[in-house]
C-alpha positions in Angstrom: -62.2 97.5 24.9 -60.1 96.8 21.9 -57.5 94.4 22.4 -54.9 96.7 20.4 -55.0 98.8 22.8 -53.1 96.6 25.4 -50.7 95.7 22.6 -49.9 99.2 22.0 -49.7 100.5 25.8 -47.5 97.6 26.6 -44.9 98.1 23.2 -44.8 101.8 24.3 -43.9 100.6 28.2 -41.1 98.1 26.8 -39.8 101.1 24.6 -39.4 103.3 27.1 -38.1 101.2 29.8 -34.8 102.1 31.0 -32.5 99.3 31.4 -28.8 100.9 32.2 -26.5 102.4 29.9 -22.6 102.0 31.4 -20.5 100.1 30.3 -22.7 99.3 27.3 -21.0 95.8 26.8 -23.5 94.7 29.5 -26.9 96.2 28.6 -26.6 97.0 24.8 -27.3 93.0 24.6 -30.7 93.5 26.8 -32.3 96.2 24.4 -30.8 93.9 21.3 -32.9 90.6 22.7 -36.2 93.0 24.1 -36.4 94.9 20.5 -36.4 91.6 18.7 -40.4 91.2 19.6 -42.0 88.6 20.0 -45.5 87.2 20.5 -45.3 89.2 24.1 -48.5 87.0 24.6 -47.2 86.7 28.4 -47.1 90.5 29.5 -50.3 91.0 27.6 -52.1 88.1 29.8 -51.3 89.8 33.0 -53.0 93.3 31.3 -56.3 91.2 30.0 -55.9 89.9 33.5 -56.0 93.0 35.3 -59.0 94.0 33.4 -61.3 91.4 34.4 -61.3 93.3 37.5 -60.7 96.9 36.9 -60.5 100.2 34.5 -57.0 100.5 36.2 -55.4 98.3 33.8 -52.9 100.6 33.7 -51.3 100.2 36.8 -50.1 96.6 35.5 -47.9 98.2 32.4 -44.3 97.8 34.7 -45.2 94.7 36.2 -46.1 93.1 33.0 -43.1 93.9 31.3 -41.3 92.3 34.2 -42.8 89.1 33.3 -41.5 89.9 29.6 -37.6 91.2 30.8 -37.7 88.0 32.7 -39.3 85.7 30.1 -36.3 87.1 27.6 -33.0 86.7 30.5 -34.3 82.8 30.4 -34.2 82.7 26.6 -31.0 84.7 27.0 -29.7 81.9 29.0 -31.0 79.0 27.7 -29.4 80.1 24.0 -26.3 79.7 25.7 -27.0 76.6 27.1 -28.4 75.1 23.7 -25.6 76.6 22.1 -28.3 78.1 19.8 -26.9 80.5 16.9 -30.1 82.2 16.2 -33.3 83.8 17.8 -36.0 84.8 16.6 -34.0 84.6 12.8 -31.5 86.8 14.3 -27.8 86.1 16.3 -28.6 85.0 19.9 -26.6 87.5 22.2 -24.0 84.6 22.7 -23.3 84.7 19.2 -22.9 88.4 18.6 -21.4 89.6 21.8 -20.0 86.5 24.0 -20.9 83.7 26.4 -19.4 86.0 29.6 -20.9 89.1 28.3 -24.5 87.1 27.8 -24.3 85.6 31.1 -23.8 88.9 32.5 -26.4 90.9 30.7 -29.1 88.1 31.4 -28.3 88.7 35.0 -28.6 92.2 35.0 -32.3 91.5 33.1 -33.4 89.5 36.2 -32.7 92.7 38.5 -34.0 94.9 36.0 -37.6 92.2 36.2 -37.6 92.6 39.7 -37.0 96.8 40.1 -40.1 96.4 37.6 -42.1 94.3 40.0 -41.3 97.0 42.3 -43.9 99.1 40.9 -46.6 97.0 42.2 -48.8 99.0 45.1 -47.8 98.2 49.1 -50.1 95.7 50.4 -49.4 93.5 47.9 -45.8 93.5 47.0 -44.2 91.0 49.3 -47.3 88.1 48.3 -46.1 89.2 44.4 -42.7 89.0 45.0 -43.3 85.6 46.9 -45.3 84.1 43.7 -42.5 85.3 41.7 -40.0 83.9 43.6 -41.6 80.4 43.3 -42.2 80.4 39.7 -38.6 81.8 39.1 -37.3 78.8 40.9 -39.7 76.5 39.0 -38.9 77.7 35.4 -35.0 76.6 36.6 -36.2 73.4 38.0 -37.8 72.1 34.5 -34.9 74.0 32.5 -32.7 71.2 34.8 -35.1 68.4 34.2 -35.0 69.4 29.7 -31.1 69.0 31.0 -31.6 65.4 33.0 -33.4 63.8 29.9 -30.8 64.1 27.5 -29.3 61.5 28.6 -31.7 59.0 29.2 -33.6 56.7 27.6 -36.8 56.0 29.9 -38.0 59.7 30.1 -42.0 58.9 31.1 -45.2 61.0 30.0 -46.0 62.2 33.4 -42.1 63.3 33.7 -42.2 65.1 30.5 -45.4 66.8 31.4 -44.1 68.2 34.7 -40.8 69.3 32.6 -42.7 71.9 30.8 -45.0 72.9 33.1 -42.3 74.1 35.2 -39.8 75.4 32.2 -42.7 77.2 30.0 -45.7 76.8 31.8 -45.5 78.0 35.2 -44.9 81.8 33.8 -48.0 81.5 31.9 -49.4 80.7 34.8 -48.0 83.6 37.0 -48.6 86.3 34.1 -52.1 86.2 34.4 -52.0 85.3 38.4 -50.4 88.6 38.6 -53.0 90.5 36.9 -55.5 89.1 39.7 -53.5 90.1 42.1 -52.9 93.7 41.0 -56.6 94.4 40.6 -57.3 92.5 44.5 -58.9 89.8 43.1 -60.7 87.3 45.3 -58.3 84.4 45.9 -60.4 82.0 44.3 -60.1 83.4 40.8 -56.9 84.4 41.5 -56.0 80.4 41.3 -58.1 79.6 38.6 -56.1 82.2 36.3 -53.1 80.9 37.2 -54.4 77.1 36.9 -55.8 78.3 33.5 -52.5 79.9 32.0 -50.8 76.9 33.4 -53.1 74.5 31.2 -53.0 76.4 28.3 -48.7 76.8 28.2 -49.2 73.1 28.3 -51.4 72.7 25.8 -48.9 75.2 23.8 -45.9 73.0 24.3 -47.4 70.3 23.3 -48.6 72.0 20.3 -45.1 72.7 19.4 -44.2 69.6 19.9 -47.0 68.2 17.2 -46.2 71.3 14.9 -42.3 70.5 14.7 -43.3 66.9 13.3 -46.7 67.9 11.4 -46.8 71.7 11.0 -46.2 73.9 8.0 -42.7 75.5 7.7 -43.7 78.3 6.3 -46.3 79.2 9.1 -44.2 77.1 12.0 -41.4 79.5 11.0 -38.6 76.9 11.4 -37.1 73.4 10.1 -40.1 71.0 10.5 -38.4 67.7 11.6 -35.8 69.5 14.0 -36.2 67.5 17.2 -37.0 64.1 15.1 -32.9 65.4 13.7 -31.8 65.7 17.2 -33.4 63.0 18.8 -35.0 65.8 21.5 -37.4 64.0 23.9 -40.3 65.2 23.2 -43.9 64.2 24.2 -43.8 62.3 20.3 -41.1 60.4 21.1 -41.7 59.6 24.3 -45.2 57.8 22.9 -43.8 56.1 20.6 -41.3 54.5 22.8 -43.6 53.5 24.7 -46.1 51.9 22.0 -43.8 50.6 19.5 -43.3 47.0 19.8 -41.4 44.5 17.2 -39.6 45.7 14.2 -41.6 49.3 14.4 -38.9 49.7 17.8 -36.4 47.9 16.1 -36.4 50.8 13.2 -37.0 53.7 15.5 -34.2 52.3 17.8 -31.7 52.3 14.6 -32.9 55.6 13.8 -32.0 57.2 17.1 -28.9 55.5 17.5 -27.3 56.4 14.2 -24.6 58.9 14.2 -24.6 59.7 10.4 -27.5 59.5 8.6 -29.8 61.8 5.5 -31.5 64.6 7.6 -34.7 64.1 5.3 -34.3 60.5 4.9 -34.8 60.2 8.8 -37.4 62.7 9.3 -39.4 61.0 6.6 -39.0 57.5 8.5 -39.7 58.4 12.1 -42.5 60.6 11.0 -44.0 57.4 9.2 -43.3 55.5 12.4 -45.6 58.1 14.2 -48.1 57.1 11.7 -48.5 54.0 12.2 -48.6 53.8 15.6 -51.1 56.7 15.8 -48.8 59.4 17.6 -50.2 62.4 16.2 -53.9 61.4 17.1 -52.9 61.1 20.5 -50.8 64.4 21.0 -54.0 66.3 19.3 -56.2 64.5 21.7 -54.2 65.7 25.2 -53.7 69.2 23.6 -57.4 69.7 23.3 -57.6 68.0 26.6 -55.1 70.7 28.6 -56.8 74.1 26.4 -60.0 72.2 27.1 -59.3 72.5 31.1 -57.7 75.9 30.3 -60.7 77.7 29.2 -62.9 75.5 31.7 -60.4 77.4 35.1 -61.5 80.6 32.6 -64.7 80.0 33.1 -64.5 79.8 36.9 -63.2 83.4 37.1 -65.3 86.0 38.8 -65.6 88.7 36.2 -67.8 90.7 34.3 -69.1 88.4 31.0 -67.8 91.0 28.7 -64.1 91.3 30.0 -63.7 87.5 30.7 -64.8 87.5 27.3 -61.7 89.2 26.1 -59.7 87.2 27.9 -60.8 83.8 26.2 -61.3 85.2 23.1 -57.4 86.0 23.4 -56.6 82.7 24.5 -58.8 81.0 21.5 -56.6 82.9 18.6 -53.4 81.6 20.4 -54.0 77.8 21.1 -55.8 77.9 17.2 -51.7 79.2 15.6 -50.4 77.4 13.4 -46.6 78.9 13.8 
């Protein structure tokens, strides 16, 4: 099977879904933040997902774009939080409409996710609404804890970890769970696709975090040096907080701690701070450690060769981006 073919059933699904049209105030913003793409990497799991186990692939077309309307009503919500101008290099619905109006319409997208689910056969809609349910509440739970560590100073690996498996990683997780569950998976590699997508958005996050420092900006396709500018904790920081000893924390400390100060002359200096105290070796070395148990739950899947095949080659192109 030719992976295009996913891609293209699933863009035709989200073009014709039907979202609600009066008053337009409230869902002209949902088709405005759905039709401004994406990697959709998410709704397209939960299709390779359904595959492992059956031609019927098809049958998992509405329920993956659920995962994708609900996916976009966080980012919908989270722009407003962030106070975030742009998305995906265009006005965040915020911006171009209005906080109450963005508020509204992202609600409206997580009724529109679940009348989606809906879709999903009998015997298995109330465990598939119950898994929802959970991960819903979880992808809150870490968008609280992003929200908790802004203001403190002795955020901890293990903390930061759980943040983003609950505020990214979780849905990952549930995207391809879902596809096991649509195609009556056995239980067992039913959990090991959702332990695998769990690994993997982990693995991603940290990535980002290592790109935002390290990465290109023409291929990371925003300002490199962003969170070093806003002192975000990331899982950089939080090493070298906890390494840094002497005048290295002295310098770091100034440098977070400054109100006014060059954008590039600060970048330049933490990033050399990073340097020296080996930061980037150790953020490649626990990436390749969560893809590493990613692909290893892959593995674990019941499935014919071929199909799991697709799955991981999938997975391989996205942990090996560069943007």
């Amino acid at each position: 099977m030719n992976p295009a073919v996913f891609a293209d059933a699933l863009l035709n699904q989200i073009k014709h879904t039907h979202y609600g049209d009066h008053p337009p105030e409230l869902y002209d913003p949902i088709r405005y933040i759905m039709d401004l793409g994406g990697k959709r990497l998410r709704p397209l799991m939960t299709l390779l997902a359904t595959y492992l186990f059956t031609d019927e692939w098809q049958k998992a077309l509405k329920p993956a774009v659920a995962v994708e309307v609900f996916h976009n009503f966080t980012l919908m919500h989270d722009d407003i939080m962030d106070q975030a101008p742009l998305r995906r290099g265009q006005p965040t619905v915020h911006e171009k409409w209005n906080h109450n109006i963005a508020i509204l319409s992202g609600d409206v997208m997580l009724v529109n996710a679940y009348e989606l689910l809906l879709d999903v056969e009998t015997p298995i809609l109330k465990q598939v609404l119950a898994r929802f349910n959970r991960t819903a509440a979880e992808v809150c739970e870490g968008q609280q804890l992003d929200l908790n560590f802004e203001t403190r100073d002795d955020v901890t690996e293990a903390e930061y970890i759980e943040m983003i498996k609950l505020k990214t990683s979780v849905l990952l997780g549930f995207a391809l769970e879902l596809g096991g569950l649509i195609a009556c998976a056995v239980d067992s590699s039913v959990a090991h696709l959702r332990e695998g997508g769990i690994n993997i958005g982990i693995g991603f996050q940290l990535k980002d975090d290592l790109l935002d420092v390290y990465g290109d900006p023409i291929k990371f396709g925003k300002q490199v040096g962003g969170d070093i500018i806003a002192n975000k904790k990331t899982f950089m920081l939080i090493e070298a907080l906890e390494k840094a000893d002497g005048p290295i924390k002295t310098e770091l400390l100034g440098w977070l701690n400054r109100t006014e100060f060059d954008k590039a002359e600060k970048v330049e200096a933490v990033t050399r701070i990073y340097d020296t105290l080996g930061i980037r070796q150790i953020a490649e070395t626990r990436i390749n450690q969560y893809f590493a148990c990613g692909f290893a739950n892959f593995e674990q899947v019941v499935a014919e060769p071929a199909r799991k095949a697709l799955l991981i080659d999938f997975a391989t192109q996205l942990v090996q981006r560069e943007s």
